[in-house]
C-alpha positions in Angstrom: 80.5 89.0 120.7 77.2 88.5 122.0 75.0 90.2 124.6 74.1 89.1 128.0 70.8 87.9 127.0 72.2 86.0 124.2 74.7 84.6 126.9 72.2 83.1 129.1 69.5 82.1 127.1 70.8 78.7 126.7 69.6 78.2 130.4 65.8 79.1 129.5 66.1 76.2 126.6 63.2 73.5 126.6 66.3 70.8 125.8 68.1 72.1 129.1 65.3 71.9 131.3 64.4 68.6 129.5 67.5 67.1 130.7 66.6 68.9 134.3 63.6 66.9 134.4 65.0 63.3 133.5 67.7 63.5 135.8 64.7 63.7 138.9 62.9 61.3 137.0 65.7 58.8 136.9 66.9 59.6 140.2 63.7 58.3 141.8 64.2 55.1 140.2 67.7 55.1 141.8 66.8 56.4 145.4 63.5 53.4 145.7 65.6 51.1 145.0 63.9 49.8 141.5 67.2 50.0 139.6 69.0 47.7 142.3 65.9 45.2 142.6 66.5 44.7 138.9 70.1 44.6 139.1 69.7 41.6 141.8 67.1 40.1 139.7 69.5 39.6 136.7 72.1 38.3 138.8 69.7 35.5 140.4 68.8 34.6 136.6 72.5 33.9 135.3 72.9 30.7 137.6 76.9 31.3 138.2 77.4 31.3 134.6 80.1 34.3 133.7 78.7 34.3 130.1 75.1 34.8 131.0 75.9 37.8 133.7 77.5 39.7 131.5 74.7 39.0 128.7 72.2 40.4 131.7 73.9 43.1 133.1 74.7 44.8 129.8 71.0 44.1 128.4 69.4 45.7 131.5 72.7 48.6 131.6 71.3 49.3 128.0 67.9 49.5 128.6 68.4 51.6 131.5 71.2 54.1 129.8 68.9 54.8 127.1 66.5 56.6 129.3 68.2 57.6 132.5 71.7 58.4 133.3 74.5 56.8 132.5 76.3 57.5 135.3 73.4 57.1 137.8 73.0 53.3 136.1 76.4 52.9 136.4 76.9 53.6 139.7 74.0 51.6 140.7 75.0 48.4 139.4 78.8 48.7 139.9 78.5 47.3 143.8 76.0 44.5 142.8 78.3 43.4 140.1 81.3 43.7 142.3 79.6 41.6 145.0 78.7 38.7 142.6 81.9 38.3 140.7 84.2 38.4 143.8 81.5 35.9 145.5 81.8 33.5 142.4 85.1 34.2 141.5 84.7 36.0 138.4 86.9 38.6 136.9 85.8 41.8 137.9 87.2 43.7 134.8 85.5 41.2 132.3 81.9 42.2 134.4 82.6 45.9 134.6 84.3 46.8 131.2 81.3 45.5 129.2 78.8 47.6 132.1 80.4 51.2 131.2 80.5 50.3 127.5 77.2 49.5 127.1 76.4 52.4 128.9 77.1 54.7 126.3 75.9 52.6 123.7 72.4 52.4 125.0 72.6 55.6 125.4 72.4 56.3 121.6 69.2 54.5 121.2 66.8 57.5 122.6 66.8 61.4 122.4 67.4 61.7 126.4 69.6 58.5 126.5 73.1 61.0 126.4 73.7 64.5 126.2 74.8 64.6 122.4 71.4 63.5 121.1 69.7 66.4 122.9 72.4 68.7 122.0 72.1 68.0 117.9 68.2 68.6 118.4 69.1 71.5 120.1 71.4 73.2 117.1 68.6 71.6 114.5 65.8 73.6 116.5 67.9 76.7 116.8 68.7 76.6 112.9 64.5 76.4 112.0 65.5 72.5 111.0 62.9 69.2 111.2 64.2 68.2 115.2 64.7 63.9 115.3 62.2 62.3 116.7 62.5 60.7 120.2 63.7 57.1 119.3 64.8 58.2 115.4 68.0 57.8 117.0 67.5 53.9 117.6 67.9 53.8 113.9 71.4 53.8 114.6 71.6 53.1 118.0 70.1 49.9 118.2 71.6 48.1 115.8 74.9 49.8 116.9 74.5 48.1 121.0 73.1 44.5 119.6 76.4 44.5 117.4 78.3 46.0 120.0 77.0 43.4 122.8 78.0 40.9 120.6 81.4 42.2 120.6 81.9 42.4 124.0 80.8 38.9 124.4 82.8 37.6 122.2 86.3 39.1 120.8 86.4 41.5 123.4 86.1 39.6 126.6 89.3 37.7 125.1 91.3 41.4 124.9 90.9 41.9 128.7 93.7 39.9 130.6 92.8 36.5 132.7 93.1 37.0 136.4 92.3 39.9 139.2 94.9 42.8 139.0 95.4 44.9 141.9 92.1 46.7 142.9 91.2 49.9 144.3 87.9 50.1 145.9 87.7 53.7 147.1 85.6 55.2 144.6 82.7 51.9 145.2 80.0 53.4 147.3 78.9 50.6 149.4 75.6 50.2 150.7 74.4 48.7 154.2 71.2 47.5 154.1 68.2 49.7 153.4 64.6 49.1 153.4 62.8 50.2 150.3 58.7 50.5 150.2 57.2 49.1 147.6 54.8 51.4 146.8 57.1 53.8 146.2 58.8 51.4 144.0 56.1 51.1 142.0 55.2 54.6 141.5 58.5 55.7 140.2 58.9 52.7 137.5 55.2 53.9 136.7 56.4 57.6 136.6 59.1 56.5 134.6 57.4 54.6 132.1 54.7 57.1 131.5 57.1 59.7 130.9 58.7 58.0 128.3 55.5 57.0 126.8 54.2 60.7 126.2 57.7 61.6 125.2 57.3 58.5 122.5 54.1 59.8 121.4 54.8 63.6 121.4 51.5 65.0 123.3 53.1 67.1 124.6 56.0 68.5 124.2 59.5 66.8 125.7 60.4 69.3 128.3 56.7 69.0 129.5 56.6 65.6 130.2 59.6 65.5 131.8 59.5 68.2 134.2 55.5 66.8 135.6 57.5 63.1 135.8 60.1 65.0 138.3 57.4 67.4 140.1 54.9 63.9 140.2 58.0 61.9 141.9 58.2 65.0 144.6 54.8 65.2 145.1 54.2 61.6 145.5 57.0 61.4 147.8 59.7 59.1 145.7 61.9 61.1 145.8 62.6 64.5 148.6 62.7 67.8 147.1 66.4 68.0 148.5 67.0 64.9 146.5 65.7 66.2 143.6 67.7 69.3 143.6 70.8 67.0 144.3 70.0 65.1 141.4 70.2 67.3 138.6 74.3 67.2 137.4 74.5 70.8 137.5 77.9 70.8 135.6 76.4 69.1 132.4 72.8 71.9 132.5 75.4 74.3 132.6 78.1 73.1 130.6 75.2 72.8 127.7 73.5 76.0 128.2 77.0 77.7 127.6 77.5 76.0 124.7 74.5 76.7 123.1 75.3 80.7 123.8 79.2 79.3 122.2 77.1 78.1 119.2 75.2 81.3 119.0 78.2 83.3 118.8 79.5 81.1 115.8 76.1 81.6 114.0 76.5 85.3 114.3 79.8 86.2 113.9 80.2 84.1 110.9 82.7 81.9 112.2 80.7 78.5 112.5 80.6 79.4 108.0 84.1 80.3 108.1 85.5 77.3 109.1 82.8 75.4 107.0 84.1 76.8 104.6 87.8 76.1 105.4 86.7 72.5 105.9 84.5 72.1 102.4 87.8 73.6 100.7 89.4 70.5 102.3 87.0 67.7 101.3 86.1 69.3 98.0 82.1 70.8 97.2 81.1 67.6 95.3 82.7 65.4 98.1 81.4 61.7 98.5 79.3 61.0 101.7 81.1 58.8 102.9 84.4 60.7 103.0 82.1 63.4 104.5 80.9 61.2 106.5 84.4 59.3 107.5 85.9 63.1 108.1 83.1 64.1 111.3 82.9 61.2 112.6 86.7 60.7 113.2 86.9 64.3 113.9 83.9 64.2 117.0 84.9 60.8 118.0 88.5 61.4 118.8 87.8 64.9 120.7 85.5 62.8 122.8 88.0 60.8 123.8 89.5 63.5 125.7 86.7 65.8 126.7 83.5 65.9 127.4 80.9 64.5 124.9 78.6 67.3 125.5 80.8 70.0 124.9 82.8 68.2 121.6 79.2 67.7 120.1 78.1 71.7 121.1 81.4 72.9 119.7 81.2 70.5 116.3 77.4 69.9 115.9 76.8 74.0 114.9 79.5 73.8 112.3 78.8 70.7 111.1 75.5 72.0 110.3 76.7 75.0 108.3 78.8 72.4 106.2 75.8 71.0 105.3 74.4 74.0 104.0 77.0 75.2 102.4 77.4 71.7 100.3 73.9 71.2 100.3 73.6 68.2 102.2 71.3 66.7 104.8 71.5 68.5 108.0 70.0 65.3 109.5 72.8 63.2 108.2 76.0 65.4 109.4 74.3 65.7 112.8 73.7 62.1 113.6 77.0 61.5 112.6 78.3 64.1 115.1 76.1 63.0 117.1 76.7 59.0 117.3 80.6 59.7 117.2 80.5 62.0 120.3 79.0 59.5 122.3 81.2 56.6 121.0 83.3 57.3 124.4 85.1 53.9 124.5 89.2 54.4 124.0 90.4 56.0 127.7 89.0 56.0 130.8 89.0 59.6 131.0 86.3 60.0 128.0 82.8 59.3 130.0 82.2 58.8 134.1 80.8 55.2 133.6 84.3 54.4 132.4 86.1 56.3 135.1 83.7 54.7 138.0 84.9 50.9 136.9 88.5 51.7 136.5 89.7 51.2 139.7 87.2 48.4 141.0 88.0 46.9 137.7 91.5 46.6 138.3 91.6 48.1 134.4 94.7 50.2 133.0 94.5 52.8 130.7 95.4 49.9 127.5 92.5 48.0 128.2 90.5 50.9 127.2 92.2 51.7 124.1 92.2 47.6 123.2 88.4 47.3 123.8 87.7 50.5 122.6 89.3 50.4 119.3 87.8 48.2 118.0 84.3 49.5 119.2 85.0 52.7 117.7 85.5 51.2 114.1 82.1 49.3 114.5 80.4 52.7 116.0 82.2 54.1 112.0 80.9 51.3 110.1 77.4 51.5 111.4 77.1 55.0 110.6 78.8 54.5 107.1 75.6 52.3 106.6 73.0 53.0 107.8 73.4 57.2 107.6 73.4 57.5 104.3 70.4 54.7 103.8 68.1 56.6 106.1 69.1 60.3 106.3 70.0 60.8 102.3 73.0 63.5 102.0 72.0 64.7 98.9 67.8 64.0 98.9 66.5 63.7 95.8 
């Protein structure tokens, strides 16, 4: 269908080796120890008080997610919550719930806070389209994790059942006691923080900046080149760098327009937006549920865009919905690692992710349905 060059050119990509870069970046803010100095630092500043933990943890898990891994902030804090709620009695499940949610919802606020918001820059780039910029996606985002922190607080915490269940501790990686230098420390939330900076202000361009953040934290010794190597997830560059050759092949073989077209015969070519908009977002958000978010995005995002075109919409519009949906990863425990990582340590059961996430889901739809069609036009004038 394509040629081998075609095949692997997804792997020479600015957007792969973007990702590439952040994951180094990130894990040298993991490896000195700033991420768990922070974690502990929250915890000292709730007093014993349930509510204000759980305010903390998912403030800093958001802040965190939308620049680094989700999995990597995840996994940090999931020991450190762990030891304070069993210490002070807590529920673990009300803790950790609320931490792998708001792990994907911070997520949405920046370009390299989850794979989907790279991957629809990738297919608008491809296409010769305007790419978002690197926090245009906090237009959604943010209001999207203040409404869903609420949530979580609030109605949410009330879904999850009173009382410890049964846990299983096996996938917790416990620490013993390491000694982390402060210098180094320092350097990496300064690597950090400069990174995104130049990435906020575009000098250069995004796979720049975030490759000399990950060759800086090698060279000034935050991080090991062996580390470095080990903390790139391998499976997600090359599960996006294939689909990027899969969306290739749709372009040119006509089938991404083919079943545009099939779909626009559906809906109707003087559909509403918001049935448009209703339609891809239910459509992404339920494959997500079940498989990756990277590769339902790749596999929708290309299509979606030729939908646009061939109703004359916004590009920018379809996208972000594809976009926001594939990452709304709340319903099962099987549909992001953050939610997999506290399942067990949680003591949580498949039901509790479909009663917290739900709901979450519908507010992920209803923020779109507003805010989409307000900012990114379907039909500009």
């Amino acid at each position: 269908v394509i040629s081998d060059k075609e095949a692997f050119n997804g792997l020479a990509n600015s957007n792969v080796v973007l990702f590439a870069g952040m994951f180094v970046v990130g894990a040298a803010l993991f490896e000195t120890g700033v991420a768990k100095w922070i974690g502990d630092k929250v915890v000292s500043m709730a007093h014993g008080s349930e509510i204000l933990l759980s305010l903390g943890v998912m403030l800093l898990t958001a802040v965190l997610s939308s620049v680094l891994s989700n999995t990597g902030t995840v996994a940090v804090l999931l020991p450190v919550c762990i030891g304070i709620a069993d210490s002070a009695g807590f529920n673990r499940g009300k803790l950790l719930m609320p931490l792998a949610m708001m792990a994907s919802l911070g997520g949405m606020i920046s370009l390299v806070g989850t794979p989907p918001n790279v991957t629809v820059n990738t297919v608008l780039e491809t296409f010769g389209e305007q790419t978002f910029g690197f926090f245009e996606f906090a237009w959604v985002g943010l209001p999207l994790t203040i409404i869903g922190a609420v949530y979580l607080l609030t109605l949410g915490r009330k879904l999850l059942p009173e009382g410890n269940r049964l846990i299983d501790d096996s996938a917790v990686h416990h620490e013993g006691h390491r000694h982390y230098k402060r210098s180094k420390q320092i350097l990496s939330a300064s690597i950090l923080l400069a990174v995104v900076i130049v990435m906020a202000t575009e000098i250069v361009p995004l796979h720049v900046a975030a490759v000399a953040g990950a060759m800086l934290c090698v060279i000034t010794g935050t991080i090991s080149e062996k580390q470095a190597y080990h903390a790139i997830d391998w499976t997600t560059i090359f599960l996006f760098a294939g689909t990027l050759s899969l969306a290739t092949a749709l372009e040119k073989t006509g089938a991404g327009s083919m079943i545009a077209d099939a779909v626009i015969g559906v809906v109707g070519q003087s559909t509403s937006p918001y049935v448009l908009v209703t339609a891809l977002f239910f459509l992404s958000g339920i494959l997500t549920q079940f498989m990756s978010n990277t590769a339902s995005c790749a596999l929708l995002a290309p299509i979606g865009l030729q939908i646009a075109y061939g109703l004359g919409a916004n590009p920018h519009a379809i996208l972000m919905t594809i976009g926001i949906a594939a990452s709304s990863a709340f319903v099962t425990p099987i549909a992001t690692p953050p939610n997999t990582l506290v399942l067990g340590p949680g003591g949580l059961k498949f039901m509790d992710y479909v009663k917290i996430g739900l709901p979450l889901l519908l507010i992920s739809y209803l923020v779109c349905v507003i805010v989409i069609p307000w900012k990114w036009p379907f039909y500009p004038v």
